[in-house]
C-alpha positions as CSV (number, residue, x, y, z in Angstrom):
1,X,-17.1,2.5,-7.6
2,X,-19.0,3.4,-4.6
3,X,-17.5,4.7,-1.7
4,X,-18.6,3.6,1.9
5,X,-18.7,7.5,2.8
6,X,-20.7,8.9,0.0
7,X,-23.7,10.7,1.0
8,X,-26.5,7.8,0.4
9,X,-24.0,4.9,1.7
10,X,-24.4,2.9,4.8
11,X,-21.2,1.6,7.2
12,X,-19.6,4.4,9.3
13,X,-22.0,6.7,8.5
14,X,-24.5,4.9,11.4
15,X,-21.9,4.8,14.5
16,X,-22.3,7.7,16.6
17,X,-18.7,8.2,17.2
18,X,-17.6,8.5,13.6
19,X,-17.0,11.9,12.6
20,X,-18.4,12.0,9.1
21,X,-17.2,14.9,7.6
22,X,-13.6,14.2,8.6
23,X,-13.5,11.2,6.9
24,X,-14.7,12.7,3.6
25,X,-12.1,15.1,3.8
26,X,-9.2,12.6,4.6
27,X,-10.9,10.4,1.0
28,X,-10.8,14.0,-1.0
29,X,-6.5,13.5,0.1
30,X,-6.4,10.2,-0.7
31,X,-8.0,10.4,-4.2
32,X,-4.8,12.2,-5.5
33,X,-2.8,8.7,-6.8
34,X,0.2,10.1,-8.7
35,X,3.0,12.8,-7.9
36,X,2.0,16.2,-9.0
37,X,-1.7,15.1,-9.9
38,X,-3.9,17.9,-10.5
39,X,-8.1,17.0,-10.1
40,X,-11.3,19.2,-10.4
41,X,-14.1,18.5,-8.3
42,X,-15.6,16.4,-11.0
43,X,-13.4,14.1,-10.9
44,X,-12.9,14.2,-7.2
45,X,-16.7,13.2,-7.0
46,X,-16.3,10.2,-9.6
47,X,-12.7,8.8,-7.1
48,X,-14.8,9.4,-4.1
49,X,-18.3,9.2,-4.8
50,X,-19.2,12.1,-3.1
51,X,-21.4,14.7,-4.1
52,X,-20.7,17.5,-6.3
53,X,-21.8,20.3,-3.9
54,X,-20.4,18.0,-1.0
55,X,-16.5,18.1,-2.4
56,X,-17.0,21.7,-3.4
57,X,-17.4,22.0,0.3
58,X,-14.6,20.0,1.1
59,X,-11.8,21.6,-1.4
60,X,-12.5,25.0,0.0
61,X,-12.2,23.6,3.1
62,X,-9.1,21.7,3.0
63,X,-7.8,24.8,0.7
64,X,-8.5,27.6,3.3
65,X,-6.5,25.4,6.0
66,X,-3.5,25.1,3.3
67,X,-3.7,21.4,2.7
68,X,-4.9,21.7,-1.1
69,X,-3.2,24.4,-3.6
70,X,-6.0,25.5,-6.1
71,X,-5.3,26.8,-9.5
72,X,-7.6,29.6,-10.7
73,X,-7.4,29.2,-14.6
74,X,-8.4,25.3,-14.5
75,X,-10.3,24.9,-11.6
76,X,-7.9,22.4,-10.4
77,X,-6.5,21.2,-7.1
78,X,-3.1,19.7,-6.2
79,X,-1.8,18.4,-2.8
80,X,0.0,21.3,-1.1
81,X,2.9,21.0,1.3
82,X,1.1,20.7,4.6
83,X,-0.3,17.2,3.5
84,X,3.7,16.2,3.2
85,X,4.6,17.3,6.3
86,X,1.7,14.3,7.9
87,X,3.8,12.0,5.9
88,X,7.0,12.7,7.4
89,X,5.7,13.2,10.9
90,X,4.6,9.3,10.1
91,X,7.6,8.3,8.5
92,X,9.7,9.6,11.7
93,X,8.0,8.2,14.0
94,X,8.5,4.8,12.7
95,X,11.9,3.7,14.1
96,X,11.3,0.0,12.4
97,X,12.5,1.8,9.4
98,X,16.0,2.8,11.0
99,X,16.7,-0.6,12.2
100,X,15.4,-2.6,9.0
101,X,17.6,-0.3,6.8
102,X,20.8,-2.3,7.3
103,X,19.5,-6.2,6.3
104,X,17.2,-4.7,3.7
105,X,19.9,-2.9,2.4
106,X,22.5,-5.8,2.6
107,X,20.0,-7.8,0.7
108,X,19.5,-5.0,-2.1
109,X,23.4,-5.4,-2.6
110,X,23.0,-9.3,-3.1
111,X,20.3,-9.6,-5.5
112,X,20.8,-6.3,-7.0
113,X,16.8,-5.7,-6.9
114,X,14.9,-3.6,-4.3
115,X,14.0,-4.4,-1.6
116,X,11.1,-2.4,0.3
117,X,8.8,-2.5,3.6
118,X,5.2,-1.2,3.3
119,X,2.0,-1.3,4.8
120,X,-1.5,-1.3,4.0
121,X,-3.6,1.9,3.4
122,X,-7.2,0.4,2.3
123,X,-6.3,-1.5,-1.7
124,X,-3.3,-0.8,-1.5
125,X,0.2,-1.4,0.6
126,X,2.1,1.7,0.4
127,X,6.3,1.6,0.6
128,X,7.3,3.1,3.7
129,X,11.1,2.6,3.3
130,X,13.3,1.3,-0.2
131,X,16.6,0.3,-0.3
132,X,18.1,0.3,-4.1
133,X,20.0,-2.4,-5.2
134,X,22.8,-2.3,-7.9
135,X,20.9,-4.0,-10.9
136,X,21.0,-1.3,-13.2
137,X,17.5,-2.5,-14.5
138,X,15.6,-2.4,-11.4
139,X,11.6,-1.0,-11.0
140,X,11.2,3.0,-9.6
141,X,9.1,3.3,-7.1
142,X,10.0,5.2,-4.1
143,X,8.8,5.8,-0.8
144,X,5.1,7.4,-0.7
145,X,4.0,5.1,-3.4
146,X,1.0,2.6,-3.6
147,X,0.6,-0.8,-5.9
148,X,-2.3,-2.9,-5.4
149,X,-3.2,-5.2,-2.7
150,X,-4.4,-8.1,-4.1
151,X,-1.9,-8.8,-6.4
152,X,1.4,-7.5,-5.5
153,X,3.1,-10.2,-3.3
154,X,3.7,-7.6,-0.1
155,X,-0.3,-7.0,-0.5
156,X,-0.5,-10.9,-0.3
157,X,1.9,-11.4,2.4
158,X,-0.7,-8.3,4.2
159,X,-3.0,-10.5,3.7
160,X,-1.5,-13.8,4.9
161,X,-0.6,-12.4,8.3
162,X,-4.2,-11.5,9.2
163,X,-6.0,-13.4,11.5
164,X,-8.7,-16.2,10.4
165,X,-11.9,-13.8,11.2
166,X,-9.6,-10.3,10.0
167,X,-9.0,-12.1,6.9
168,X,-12.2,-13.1,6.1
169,X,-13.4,-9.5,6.3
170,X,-10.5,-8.0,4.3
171,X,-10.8,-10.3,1.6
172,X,-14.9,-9.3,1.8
173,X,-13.5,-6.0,0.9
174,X,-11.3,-6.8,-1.7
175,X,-14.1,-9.0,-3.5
176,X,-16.5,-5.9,-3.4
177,X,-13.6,-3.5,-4.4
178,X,-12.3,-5.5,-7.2
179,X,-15.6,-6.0,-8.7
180,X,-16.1,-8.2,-11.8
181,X,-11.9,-8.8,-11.5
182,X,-12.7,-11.0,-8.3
183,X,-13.0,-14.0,-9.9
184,X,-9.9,-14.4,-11.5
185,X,-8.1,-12.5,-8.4
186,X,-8.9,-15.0,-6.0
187,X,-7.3,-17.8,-6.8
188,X,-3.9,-16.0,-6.7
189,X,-4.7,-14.9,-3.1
190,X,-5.3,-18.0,-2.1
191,X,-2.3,-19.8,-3.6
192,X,-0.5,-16.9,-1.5
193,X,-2.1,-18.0,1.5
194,X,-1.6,-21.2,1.4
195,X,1.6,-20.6,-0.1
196,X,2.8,-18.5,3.5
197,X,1.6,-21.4,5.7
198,X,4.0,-23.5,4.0
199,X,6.9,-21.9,3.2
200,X,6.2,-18.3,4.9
201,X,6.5,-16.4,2.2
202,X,4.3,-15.4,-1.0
203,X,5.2,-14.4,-4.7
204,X,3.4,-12.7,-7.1
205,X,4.7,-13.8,-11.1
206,X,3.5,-11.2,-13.5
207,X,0.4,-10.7,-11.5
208,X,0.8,-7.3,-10.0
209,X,2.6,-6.3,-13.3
210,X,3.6,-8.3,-16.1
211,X,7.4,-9.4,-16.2
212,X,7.7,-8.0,-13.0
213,X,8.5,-11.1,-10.1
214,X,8.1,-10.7,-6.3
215,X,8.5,-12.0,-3.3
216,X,7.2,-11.0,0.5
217,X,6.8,-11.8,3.8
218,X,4.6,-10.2,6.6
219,X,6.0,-8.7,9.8
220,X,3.8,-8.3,12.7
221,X,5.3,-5.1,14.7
222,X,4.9,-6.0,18.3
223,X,3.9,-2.6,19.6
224,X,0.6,-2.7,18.2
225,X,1.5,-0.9,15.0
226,X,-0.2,-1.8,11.5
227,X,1.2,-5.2,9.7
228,X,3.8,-4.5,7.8
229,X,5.9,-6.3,5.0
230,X,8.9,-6.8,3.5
231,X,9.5,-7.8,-0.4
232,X,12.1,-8.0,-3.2
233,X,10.9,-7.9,-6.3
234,X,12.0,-7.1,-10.3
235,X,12.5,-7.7,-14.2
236,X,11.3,-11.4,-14.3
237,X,14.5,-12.4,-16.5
238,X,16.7,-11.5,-13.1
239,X,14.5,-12.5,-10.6
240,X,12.9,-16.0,-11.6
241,X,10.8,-18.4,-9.5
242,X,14.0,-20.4,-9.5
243,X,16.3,-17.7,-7.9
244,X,13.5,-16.4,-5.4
245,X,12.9,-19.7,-3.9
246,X,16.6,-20.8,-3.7
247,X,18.1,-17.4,-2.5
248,X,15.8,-14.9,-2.2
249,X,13.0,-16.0,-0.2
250,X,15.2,-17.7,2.2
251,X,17.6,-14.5,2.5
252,X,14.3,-12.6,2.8
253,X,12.9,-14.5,5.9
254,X,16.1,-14.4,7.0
255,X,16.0,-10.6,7.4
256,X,12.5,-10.3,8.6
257,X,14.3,-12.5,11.6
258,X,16.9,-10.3,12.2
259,X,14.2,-7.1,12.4
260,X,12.5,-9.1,14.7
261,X,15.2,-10.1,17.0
262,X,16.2,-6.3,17.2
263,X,13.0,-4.8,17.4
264,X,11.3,-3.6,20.9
């Protein structure tokens, strides 16, 4: 898939004020997906769709400055711990997390599912604080990691809280990201959509992952900061569509009203 920054492509490339090169170097960090990932600059080029001789470039670069660890005998890169310490300059510097902690946790304890707040980084929302519940059988992701936008319910919820005209763009972006997929994607977004207008909150049942059930709703921070949201989701024999409409949707709007109430 193209990318918007790759050396032929057209968008930010043409204002005046957007520095280029940084940008390219910021995609080369966000290529690494998993924990531990090592990638050559082959592959680097086919995530990014950058040049060849351009990510060369760009991995000696970020290397020599410490953000990339390079191994000699395969020709690989890894993230080193420089890029971490961005994170959890970000992560401390978002207090929302230190006064959501309580409800999300309290609802944790009552379903027995996770419960997580996340925001969006391009495709993907990315889980920015996760409070375990007690369900023994309960999904692992942690803090740091990504699942996919348009299918996910805290990707819908994103998606929901935009604005009419932001929304229309967004979902431009996800049509020309998902590709061929679109077409059977869409309908599922706008069921969420419609779905948030009416009741405030939107699911995702087996679409993000199969026998996985979720639900979400958007907060919008009122200090200017990115949209976040808030889900609980897991094993679709715990968490039915039964139990997330009667309990856990209402216990989940619930808490997004208490975050509000006590945030600045």
């Amino acid at each position: 898939m193209a990318n918007p920054l790759a050396d032929s492509g057209p968008g930010p490339a043409q204002d005046r004020d957007f520095v280029v090169a940084l940008a390219r170097g910021l995609d080369i960090l966000r290529a690494f997906r998993r924990e531990g990932e090592a990638l050559g600059n082959g592959e680097l080029a086919a995530r990014t769709g950058l040049s060849k001789s351009t990510i060369s470039r760009l991995t000696y670069t970020l290397h020599r400055l410490g953000y990339l660890s390079h191994h000699a005998d395969t020709a690989r890169y890894r993230l080193a711990p420089p890029v971490l310490s961005l994170g959890y300059s970000c992560l401390a510097g978002l207090k929302l997390r230190d006064l959501a902690r309580p409800f999300m946790q309290a609802l944790a304890d009552h379903s027995g599912m996770p419960v997580a707040m996340a925001s969006r980084d391009r495709m993907s929302m990315v889980y920015i604080e996760r409070c375990k519940g007690t369900d023994a059988v309960t999904l692992a992701i942690e803090v740091g990691a990504h699942i996919r936008l348009a299918t996910s319910a805290l990707g819908r919820a994103c998606i929901a809280a935009h604005a009419p005209e932001a929304r229309a763009r967004l979902l431009d972006e996800i049509r020309a990201h998902e590709g061929a997929a679109w077409p059977a994607i869409r309908p599922g977004i706008e069921a969420a959509i419609a779905q948030h207008a009416a009741l405030g909150y939107c699911t995702s049942y087996g679409d993000w992952k199969p026998g996985v059930n979720a639900v979400a709703i958007p907060f919008i921070p009122r200090d200017g900061t990115p949209i976040m949201a808030f889900n609980c989701g897991g094993p679709a024999q715990s968490l039915t569509p039964a139990r997330i409409e009667a309990d856990i949707a209402p216990r989940l709007i619930d808490l997004v009203r208490r975050v509000a109430a006590v945030s600045p």
